[in-house]
N, CA, C and O atoms as a GROMACS GRO file, in nm:
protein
  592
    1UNK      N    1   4.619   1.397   0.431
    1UNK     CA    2   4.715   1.427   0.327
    1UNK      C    3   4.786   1.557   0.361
    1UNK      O    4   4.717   1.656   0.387
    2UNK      N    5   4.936   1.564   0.363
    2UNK     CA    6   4.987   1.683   0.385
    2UNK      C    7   5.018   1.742   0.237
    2UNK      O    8   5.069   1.674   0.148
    3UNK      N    9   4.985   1.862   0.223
    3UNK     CA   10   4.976   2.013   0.145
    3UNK      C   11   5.116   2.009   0.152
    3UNK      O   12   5.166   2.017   0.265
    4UNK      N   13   5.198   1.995   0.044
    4UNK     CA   14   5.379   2.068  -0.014
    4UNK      C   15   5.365   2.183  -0.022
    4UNK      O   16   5.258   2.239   0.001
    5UNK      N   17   5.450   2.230  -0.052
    5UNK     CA   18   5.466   2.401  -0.089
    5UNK      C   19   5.485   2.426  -0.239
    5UNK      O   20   5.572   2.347  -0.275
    6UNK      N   21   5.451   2.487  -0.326
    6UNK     CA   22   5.491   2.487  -0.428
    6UNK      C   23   5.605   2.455  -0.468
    6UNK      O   24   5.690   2.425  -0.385
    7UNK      N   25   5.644   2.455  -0.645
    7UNK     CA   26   5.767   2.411  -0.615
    7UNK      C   27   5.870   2.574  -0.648
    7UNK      O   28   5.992   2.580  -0.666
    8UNK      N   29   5.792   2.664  -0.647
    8UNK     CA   30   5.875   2.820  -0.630
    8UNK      C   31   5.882   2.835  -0.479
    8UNK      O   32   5.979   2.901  -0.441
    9UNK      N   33   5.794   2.786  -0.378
    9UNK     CA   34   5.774   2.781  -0.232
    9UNK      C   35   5.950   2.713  -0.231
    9UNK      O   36   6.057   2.774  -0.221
   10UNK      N   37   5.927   2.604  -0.242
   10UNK     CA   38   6.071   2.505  -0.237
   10UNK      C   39   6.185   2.572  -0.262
   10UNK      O   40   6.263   2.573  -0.167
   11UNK      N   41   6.225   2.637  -0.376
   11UNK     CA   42   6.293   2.727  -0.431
   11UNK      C   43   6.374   2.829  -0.404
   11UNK      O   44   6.490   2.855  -0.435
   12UNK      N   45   6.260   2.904  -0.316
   12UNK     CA   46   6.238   2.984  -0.231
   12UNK      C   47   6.340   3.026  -0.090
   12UNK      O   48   6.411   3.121  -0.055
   13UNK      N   49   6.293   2.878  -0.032
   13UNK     CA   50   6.374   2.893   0.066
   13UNK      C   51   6.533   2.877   0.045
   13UNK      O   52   6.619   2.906   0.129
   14UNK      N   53   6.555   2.827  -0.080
   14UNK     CA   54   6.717   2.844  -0.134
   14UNK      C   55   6.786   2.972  -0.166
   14UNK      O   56   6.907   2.992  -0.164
   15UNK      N   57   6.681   3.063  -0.201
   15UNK     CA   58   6.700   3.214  -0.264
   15UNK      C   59   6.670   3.341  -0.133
   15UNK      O   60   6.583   3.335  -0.046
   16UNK      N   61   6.748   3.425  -0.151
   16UNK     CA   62   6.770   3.486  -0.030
   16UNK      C   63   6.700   3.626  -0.103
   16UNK      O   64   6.734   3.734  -0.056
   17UNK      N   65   6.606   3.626  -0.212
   17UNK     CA   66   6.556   3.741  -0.283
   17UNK      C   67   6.422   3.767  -0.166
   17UNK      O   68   6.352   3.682  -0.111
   18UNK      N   69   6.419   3.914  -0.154
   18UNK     CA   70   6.328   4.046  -0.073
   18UNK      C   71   6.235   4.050  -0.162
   18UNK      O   72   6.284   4.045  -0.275
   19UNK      N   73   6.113   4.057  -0.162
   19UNK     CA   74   6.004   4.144  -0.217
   19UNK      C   75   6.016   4.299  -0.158
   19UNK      O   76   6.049   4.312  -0.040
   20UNK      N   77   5.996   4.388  -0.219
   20UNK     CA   78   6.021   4.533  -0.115
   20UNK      C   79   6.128   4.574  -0.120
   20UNK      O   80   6.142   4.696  -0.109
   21UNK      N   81   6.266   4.474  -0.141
   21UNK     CA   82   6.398   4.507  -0.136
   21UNK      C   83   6.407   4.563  -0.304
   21UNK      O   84   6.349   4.530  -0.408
   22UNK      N   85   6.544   4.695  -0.260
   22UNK     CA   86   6.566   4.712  -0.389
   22UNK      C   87   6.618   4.672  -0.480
   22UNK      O   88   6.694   4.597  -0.419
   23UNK      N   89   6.654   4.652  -0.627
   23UNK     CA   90   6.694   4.609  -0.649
   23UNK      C   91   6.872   4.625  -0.627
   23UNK      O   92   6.897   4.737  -0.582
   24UNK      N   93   6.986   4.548  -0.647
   24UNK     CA   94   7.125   4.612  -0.569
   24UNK      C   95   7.190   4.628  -0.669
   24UNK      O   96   7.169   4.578  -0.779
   25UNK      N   97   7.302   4.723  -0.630
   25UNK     CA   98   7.376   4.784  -0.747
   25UNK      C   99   7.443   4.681  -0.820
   25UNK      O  100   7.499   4.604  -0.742
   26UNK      N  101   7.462   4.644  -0.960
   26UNK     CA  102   7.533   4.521  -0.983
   26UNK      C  103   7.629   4.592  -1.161
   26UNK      O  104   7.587   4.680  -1.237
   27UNK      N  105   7.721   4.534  -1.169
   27UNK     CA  106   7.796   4.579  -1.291
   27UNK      C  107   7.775   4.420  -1.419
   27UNK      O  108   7.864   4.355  -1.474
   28UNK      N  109   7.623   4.404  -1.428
   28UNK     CA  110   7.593   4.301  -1.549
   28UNK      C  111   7.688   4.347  -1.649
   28UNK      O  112   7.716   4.467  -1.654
   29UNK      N  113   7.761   4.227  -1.762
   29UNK     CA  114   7.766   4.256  -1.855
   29UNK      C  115   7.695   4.240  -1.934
   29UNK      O  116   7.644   4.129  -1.917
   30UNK      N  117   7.643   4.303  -2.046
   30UNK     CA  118   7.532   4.224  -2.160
   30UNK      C  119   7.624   4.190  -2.277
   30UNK      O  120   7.722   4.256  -2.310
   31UNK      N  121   7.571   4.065  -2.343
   31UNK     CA  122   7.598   4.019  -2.443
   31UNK      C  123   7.636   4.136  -2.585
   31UNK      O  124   7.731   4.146  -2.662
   32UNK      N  125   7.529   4.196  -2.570
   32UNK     CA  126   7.481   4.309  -2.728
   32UNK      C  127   7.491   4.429  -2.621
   32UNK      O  128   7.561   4.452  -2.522
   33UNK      N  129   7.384   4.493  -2.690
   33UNK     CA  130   7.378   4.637  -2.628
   33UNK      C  131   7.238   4.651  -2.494
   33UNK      O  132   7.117   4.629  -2.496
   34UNK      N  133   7.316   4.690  -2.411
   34UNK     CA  134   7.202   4.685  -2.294
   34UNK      C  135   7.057   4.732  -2.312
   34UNK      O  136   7.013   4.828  -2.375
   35UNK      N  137   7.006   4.654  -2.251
   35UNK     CA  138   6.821   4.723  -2.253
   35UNK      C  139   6.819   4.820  -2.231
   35UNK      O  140   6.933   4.857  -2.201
   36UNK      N  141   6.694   4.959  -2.222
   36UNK     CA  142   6.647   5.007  -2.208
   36UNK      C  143   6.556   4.991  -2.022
   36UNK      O  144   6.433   5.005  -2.018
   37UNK      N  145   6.625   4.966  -1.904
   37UNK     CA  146   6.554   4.987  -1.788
   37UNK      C  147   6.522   5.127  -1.727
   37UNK      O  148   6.521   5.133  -1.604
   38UNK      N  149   6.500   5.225  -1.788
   38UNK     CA  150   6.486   5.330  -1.729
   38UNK      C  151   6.296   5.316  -1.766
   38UNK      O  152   6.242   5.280  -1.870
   39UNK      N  153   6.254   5.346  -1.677
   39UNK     CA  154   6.103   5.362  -1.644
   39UNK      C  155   6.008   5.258  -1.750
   39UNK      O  156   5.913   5.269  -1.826
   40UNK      N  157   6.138   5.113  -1.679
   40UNK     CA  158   6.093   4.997  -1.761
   40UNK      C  159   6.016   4.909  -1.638
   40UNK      O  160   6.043   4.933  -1.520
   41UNK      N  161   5.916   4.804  -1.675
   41UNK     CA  162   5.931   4.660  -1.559
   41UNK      C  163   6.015   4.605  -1.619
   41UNK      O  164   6.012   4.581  -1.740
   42UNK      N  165   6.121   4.573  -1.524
   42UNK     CA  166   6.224   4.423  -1.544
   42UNK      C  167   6.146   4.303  -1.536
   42UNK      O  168   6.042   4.315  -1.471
   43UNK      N  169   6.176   4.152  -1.605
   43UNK     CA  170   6.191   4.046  -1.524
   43UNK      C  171   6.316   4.055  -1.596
   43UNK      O  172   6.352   4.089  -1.708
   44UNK      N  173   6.402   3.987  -1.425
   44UNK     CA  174   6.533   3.922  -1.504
   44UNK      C  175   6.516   3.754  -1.427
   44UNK      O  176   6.475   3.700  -1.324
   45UNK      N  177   6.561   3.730  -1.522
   45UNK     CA  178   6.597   3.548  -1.526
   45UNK      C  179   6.692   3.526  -1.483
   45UNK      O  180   6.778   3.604  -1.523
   46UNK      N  181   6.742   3.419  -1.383
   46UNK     CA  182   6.846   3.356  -1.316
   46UNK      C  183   6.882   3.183  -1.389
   46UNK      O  184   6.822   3.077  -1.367
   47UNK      N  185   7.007   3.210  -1.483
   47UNK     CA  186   6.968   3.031  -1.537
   47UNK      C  187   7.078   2.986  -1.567
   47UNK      O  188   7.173   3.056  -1.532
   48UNK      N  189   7.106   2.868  -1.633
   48UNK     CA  190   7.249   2.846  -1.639
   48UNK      C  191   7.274   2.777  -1.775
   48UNK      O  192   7.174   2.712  -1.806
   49UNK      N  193   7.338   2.772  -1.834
   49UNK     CA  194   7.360   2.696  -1.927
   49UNK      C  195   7.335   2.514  -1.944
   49UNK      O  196   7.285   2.451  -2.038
   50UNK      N  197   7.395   2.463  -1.807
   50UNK     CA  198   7.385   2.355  -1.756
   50UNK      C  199   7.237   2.341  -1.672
   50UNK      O  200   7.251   2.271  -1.572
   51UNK      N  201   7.151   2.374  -1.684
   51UNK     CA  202   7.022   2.394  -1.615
   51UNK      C  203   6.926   2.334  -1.726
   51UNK      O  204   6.899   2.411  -1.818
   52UNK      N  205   6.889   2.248  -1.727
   52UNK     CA  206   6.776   2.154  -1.803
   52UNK      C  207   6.590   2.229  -1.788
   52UNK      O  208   6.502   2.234  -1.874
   53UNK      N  209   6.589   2.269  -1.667
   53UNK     CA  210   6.461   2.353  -1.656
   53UNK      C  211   6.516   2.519  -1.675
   53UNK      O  212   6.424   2.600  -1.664
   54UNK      N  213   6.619   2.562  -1.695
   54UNK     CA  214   6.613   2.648  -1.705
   54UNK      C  215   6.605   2.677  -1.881
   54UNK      O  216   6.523   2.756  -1.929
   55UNK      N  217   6.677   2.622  -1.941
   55UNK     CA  218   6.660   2.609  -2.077
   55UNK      C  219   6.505   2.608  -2.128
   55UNK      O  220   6.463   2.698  -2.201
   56UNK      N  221   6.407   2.480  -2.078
   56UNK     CA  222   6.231   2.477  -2.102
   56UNK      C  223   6.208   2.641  -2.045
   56UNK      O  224   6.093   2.685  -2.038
   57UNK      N  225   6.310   2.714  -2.011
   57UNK     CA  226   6.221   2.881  -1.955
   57UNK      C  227   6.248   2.955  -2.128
   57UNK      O  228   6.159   3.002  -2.199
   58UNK      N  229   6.326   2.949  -2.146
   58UNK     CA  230   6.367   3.005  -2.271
   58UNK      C  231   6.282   3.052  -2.379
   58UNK      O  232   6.286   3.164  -2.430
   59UNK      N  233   6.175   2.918  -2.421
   59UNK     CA  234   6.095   2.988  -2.576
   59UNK      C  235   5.978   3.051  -2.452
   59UNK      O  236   5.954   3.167  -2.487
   60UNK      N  237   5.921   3.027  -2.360
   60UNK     CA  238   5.834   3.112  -2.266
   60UNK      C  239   5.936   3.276  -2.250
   60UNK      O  240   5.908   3.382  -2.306
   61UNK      N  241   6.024   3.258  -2.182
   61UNK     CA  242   6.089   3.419  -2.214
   61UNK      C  243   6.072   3.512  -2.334
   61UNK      O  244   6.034   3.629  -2.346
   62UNK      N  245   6.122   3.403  -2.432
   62UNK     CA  246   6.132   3.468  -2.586
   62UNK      C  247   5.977   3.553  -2.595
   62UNK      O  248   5.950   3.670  -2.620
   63UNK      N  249   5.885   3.425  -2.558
   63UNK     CA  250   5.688   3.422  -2.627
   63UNK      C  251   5.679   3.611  -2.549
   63UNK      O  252   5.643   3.712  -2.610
   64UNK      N  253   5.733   3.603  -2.375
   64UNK     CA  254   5.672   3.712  -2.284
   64UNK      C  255   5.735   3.832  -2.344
   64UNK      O  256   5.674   3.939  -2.349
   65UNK      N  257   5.845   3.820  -2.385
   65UNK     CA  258   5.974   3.936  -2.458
   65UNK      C  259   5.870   3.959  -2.614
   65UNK      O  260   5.854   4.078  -2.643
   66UNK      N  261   5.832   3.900  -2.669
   66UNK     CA  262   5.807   3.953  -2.758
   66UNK      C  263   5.626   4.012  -2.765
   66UNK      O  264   5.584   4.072  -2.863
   67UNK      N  265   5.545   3.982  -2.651
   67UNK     CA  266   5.439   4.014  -2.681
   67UNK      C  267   5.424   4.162  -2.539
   67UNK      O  268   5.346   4.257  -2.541
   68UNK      N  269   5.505   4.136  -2.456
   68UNK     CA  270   5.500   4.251  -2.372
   68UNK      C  271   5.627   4.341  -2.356
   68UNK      O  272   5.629   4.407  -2.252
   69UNK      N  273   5.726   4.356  -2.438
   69UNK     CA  274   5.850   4.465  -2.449
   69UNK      C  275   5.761   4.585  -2.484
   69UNK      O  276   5.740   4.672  -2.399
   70UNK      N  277   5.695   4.592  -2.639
   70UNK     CA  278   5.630   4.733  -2.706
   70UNK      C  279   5.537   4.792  -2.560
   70UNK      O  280   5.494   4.908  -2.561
   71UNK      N  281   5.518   4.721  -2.466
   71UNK     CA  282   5.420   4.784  -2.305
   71UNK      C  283   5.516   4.843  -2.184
   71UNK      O  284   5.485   4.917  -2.090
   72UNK      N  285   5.619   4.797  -2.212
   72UNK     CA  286   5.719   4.859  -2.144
   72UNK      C  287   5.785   4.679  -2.009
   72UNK      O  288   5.747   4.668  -1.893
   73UNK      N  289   5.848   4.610  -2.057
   73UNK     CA  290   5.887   4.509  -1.991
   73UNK      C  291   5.959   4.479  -2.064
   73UNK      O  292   5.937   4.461  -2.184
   74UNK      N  293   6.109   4.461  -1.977
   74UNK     CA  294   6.248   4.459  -2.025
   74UNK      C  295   6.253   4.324  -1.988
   74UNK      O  296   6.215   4.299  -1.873
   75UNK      N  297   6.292   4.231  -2.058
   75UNK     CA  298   6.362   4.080  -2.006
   75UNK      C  299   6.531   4.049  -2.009
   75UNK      O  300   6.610   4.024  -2.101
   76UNK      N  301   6.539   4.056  -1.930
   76UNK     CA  302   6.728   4.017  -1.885
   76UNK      C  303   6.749   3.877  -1.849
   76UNK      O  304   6.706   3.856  -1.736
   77UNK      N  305   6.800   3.768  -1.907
   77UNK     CA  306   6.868   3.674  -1.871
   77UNK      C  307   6.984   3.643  -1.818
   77UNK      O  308   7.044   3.582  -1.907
   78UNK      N  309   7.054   3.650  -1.720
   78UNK     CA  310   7.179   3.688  -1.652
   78UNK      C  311   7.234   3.529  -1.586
   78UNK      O  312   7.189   3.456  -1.497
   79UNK      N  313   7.368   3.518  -1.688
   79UNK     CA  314   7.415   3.362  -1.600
   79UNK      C  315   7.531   3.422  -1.488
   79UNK      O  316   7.551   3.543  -1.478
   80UNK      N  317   7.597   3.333  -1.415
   80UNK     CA  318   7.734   3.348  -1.336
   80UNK      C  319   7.788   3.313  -1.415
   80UNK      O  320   7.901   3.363  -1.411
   81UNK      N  321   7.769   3.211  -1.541
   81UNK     CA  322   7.889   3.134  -1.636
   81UNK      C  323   7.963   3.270  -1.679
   81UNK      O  324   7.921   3.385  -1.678
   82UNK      N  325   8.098   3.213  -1.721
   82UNK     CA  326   8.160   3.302  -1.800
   82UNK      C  327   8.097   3.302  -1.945
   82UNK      O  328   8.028   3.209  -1.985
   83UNK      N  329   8.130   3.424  -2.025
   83UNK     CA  330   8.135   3.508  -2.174
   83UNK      C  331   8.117   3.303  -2.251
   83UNK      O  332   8.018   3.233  -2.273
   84UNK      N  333   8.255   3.281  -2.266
   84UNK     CA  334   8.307   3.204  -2.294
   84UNK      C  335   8.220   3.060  -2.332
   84UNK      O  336   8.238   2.988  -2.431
   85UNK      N  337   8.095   3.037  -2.196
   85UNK     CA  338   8.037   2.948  -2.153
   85UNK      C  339   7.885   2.969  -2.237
   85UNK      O  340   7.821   2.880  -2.292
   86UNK      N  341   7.849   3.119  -2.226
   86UNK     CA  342   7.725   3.173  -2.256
   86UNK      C  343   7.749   3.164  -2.397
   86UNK      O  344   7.719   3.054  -2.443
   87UNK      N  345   7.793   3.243  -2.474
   87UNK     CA  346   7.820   3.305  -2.582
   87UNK      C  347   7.783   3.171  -2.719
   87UNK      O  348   7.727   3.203  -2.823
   88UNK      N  349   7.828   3.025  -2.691
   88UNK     CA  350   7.818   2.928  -2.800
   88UNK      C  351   7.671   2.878  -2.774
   88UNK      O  352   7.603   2.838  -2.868
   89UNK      N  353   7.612   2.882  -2.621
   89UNK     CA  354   7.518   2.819  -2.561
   89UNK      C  355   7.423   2.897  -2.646
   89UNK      O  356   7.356   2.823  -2.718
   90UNK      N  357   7.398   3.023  -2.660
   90UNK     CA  358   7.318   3.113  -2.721
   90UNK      C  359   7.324   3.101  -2.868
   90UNK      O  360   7.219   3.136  -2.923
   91UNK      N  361   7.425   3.059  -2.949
   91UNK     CA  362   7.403   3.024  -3.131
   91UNK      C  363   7.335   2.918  -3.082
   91UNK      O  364   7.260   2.896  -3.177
   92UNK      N  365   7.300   2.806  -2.971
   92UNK     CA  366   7.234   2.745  -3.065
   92UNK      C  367   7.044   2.726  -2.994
   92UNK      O  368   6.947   2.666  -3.040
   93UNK      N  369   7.062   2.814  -2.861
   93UNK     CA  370   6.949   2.826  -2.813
   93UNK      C  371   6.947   2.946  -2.787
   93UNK      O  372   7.004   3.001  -2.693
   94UNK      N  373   6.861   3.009  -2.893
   94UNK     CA  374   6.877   3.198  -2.895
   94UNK      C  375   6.778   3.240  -2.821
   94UNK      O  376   6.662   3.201  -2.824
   95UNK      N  377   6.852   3.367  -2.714
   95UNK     CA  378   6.726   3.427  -2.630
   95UNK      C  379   6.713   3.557  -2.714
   95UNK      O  380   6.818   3.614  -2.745
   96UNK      N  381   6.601   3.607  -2.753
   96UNK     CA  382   6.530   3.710  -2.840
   96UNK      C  383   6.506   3.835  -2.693
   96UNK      O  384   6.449   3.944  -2.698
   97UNK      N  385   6.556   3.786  -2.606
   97UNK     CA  386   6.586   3.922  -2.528
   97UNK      C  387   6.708   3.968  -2.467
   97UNK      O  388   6.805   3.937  -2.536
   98UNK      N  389   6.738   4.033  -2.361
   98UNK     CA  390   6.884   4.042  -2.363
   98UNK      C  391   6.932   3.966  -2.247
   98UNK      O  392   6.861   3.950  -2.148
   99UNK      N  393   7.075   3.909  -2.258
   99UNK     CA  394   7.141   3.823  -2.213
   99UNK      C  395   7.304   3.909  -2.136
   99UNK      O  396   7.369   4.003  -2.180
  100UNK      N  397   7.316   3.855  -2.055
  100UNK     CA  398   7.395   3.934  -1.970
  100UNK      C  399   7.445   3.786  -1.881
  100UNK      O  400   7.384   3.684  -1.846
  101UNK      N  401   7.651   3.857  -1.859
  101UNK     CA  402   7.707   3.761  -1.725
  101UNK      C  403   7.727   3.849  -1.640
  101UNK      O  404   7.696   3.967  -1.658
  102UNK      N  405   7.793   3.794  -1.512
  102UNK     CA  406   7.797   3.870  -1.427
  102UNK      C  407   7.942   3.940  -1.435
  102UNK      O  408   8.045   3.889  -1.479
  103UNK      N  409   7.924   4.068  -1.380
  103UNK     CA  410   8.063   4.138  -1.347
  103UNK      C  411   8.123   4.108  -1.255
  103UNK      O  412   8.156   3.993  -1.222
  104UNK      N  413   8.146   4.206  -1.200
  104UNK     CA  414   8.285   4.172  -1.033
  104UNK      C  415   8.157   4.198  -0.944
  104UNK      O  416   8.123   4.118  -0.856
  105UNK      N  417   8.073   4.340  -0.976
  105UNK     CA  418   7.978   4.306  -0.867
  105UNK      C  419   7.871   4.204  -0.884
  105UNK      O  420   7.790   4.235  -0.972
  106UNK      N  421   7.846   4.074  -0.815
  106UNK     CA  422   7.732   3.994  -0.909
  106UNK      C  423   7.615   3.995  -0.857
  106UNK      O  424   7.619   3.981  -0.735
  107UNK      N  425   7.536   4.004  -0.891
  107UNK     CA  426   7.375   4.014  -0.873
  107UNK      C  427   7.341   3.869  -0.820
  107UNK      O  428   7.247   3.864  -0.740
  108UNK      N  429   7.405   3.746  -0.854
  108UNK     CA  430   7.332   3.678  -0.834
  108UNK      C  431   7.373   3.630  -0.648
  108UNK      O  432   7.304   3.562  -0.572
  109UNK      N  433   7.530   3.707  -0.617
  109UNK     CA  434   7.565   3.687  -0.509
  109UNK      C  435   7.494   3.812  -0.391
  109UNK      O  436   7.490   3.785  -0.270
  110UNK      N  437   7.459   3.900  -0.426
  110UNK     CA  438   7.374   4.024  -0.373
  110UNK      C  439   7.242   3.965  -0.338
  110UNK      O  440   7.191   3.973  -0.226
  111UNK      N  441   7.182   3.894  -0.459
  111UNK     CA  442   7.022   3.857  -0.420
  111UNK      C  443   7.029   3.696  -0.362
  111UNK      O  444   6.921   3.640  -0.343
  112UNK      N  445   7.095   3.657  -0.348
  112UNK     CA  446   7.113   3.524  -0.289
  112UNK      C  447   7.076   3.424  -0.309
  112UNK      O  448   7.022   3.342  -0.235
  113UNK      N  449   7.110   3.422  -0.452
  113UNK     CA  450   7.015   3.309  -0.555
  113UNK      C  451   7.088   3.206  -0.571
  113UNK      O  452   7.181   3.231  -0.648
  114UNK      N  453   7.088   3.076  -0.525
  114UNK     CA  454   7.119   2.979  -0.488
  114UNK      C  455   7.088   2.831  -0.614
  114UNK      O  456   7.158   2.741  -0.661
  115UNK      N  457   6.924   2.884  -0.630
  115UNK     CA  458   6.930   2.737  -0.721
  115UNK      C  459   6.827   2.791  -0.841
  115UNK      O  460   6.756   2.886  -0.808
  116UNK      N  461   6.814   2.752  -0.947
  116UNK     CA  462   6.766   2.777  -1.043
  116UNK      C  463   6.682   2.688  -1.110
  116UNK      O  464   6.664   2.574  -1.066
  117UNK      N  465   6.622   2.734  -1.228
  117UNK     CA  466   6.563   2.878  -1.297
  117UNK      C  467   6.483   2.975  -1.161
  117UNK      O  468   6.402   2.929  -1.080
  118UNK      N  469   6.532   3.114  -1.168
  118UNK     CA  470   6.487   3.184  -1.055
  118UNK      C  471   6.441   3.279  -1.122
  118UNK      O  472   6.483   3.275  -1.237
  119UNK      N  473   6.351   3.390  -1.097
  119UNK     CA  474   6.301   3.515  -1.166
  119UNK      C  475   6.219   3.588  -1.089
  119UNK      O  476   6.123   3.554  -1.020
  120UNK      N  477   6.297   3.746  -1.119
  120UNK     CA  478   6.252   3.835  -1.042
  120UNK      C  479   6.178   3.935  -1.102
  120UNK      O  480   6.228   3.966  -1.211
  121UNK      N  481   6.078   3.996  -1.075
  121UNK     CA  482   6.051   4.164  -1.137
  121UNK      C  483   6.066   4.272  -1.052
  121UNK      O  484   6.034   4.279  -0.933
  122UNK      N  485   6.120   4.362  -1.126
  122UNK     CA  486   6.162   4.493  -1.070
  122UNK      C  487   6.060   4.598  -1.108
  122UNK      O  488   6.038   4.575  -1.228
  123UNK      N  489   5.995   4.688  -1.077
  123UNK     CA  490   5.904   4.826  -1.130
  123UNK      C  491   5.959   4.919  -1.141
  123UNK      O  492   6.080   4.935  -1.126
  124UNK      N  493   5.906   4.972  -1.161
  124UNK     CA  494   5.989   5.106  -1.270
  124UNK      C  495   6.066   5.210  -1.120
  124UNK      O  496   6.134   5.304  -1.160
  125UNK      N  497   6.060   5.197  -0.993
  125UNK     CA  498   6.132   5.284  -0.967
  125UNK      C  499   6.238   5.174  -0.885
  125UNK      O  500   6.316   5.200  -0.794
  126UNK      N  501   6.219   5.079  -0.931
  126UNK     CA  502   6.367   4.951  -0.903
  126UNK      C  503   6.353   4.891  -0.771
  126UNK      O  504   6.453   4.882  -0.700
  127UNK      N  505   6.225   4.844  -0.726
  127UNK     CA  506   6.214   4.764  -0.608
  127UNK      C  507   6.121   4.620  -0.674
  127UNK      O  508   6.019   4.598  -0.740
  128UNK      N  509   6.242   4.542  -0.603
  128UNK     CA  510   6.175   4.381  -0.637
  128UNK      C  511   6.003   4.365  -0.598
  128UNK      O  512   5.962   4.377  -0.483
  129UNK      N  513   5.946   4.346  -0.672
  129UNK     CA  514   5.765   4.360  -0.637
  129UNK      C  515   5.739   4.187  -0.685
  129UNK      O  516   5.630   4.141  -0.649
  130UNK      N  517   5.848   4.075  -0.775
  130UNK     CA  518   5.778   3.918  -0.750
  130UNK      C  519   5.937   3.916  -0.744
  130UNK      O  520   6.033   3.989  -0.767
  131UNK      N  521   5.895   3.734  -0.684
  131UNK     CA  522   6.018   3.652  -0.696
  131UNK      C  523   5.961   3.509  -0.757
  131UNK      O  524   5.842   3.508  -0.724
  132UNK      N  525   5.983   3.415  -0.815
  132UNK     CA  526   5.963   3.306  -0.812
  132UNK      C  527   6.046   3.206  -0.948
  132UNK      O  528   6.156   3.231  -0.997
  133UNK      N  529   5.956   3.095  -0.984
  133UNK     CA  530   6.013   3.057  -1.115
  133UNK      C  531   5.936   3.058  -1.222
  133UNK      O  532   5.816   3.028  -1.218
  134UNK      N  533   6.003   3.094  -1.336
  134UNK     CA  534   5.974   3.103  -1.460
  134UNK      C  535   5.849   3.117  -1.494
  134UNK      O  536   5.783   3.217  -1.522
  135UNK      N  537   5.813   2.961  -1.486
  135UNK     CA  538   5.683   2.883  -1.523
  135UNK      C  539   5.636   2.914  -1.452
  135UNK      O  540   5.540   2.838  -1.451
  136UNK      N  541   5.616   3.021  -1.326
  136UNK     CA  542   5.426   3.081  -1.274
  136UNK      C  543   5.436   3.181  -1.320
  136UNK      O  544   5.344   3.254  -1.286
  137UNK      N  545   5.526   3.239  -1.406
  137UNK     CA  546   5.470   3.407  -1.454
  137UNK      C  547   5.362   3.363  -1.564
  137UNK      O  548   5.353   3.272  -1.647
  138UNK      N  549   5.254   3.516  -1.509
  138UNK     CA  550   5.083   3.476  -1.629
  138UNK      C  551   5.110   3.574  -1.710
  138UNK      O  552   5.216   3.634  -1.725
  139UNK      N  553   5.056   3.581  -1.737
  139UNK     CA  554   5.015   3.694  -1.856
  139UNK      C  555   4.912   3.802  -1.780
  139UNK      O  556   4.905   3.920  -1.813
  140UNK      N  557   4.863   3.763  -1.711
  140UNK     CA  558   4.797   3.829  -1.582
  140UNK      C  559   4.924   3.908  -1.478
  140UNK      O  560   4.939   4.028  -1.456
  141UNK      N  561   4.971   3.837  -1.448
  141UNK     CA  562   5.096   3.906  -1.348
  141UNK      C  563   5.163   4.035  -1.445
  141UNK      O  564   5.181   4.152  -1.412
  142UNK      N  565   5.191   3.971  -1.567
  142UNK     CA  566   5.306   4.107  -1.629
  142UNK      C  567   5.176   4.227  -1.674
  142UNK      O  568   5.215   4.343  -1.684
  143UNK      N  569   5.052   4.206  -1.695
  143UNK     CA  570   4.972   4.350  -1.701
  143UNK      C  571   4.962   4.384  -1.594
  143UNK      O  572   5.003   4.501  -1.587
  144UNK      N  573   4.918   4.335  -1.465
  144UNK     CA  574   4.938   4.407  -1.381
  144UNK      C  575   5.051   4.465  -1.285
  144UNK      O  576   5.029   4.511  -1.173
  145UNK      N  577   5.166   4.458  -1.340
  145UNK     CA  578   5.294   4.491  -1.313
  145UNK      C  579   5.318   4.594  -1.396
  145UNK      O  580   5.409   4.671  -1.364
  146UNK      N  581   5.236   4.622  -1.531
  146UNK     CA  582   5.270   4.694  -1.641
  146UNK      C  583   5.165   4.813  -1.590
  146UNK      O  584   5.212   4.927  -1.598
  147UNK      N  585   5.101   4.808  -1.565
  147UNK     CA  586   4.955   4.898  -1.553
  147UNK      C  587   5.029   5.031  -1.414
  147UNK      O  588   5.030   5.020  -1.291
  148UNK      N  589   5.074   5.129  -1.490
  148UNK     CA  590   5.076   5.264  -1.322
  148UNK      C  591   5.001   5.284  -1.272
  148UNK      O  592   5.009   5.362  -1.177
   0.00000   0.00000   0.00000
């Protein structure tokens, strides 16, 4: 029997994201008023409106946003869609963390994120430390990402 690769393994090789790499300068817009990333852990989310698994990431974002923000973990959801695209998608599937498109500089063309739901964490002095999807972040991974 041959062993697959996971399916973040799979993923993977579509996404051109560094572990070690920093994170790159990018001009997100946010929806509301920007997070708080200063001597935060990021995850930010890569998803799309039109993304069927990326949507099933959503009440898991919301659950991780609301039981690990007060520890210091910022959640960013960031589409390529335009304002326009995001903005109705969100009245009726609300993310309870913050939501952001891309600017002129785009993050998602910097980290080379190709196919989605994708998700990264950043540490507090802004170097990518995971990459993968959604559904393998534990509850184990974000304390020990949280823990100096």
């Amino acid at each position: 029997m041959i062993a697959l690769p996971s399916q973040a393994g799979i993923v993977d090789m579509f996404n051109g994201v560094t572990v070690g790499d920093p994170l790159p300068k990018n001009n997100i817009v946010f929806l509301s008023a920007p997070p708080p990333t200063t001597n935060n852990v990021q995850l930010i989310d890569f998803w799309a409106t039109t993304c069927a698994p990326c949507r099933t990431s959503i009440p898991k974002l919301n659950a991780l946003h609301h039981k690990y923000s007060p520890k210091g973990l910022v959640v960013i959801g960031v589409s390529e869609e335009p304002r326009e695209a995001v903005v109705p998608f969100l009245e009726k599937v609300p993310m309870h963390y913050s939501s952001a498109v891309e600017g002129t500089a785009s993050l998602h063309k910097a980290l080379r994120i190709r196919a989605l739901p994708y998700a990264i964490f950043v540490n507090r002095s802004g170097t990518i430390v995971w990459r993968g999807q959604p559904s393998e972040i534990t509850g184990e991974l974000i304390e020990s990402l949280l823990t100096p």
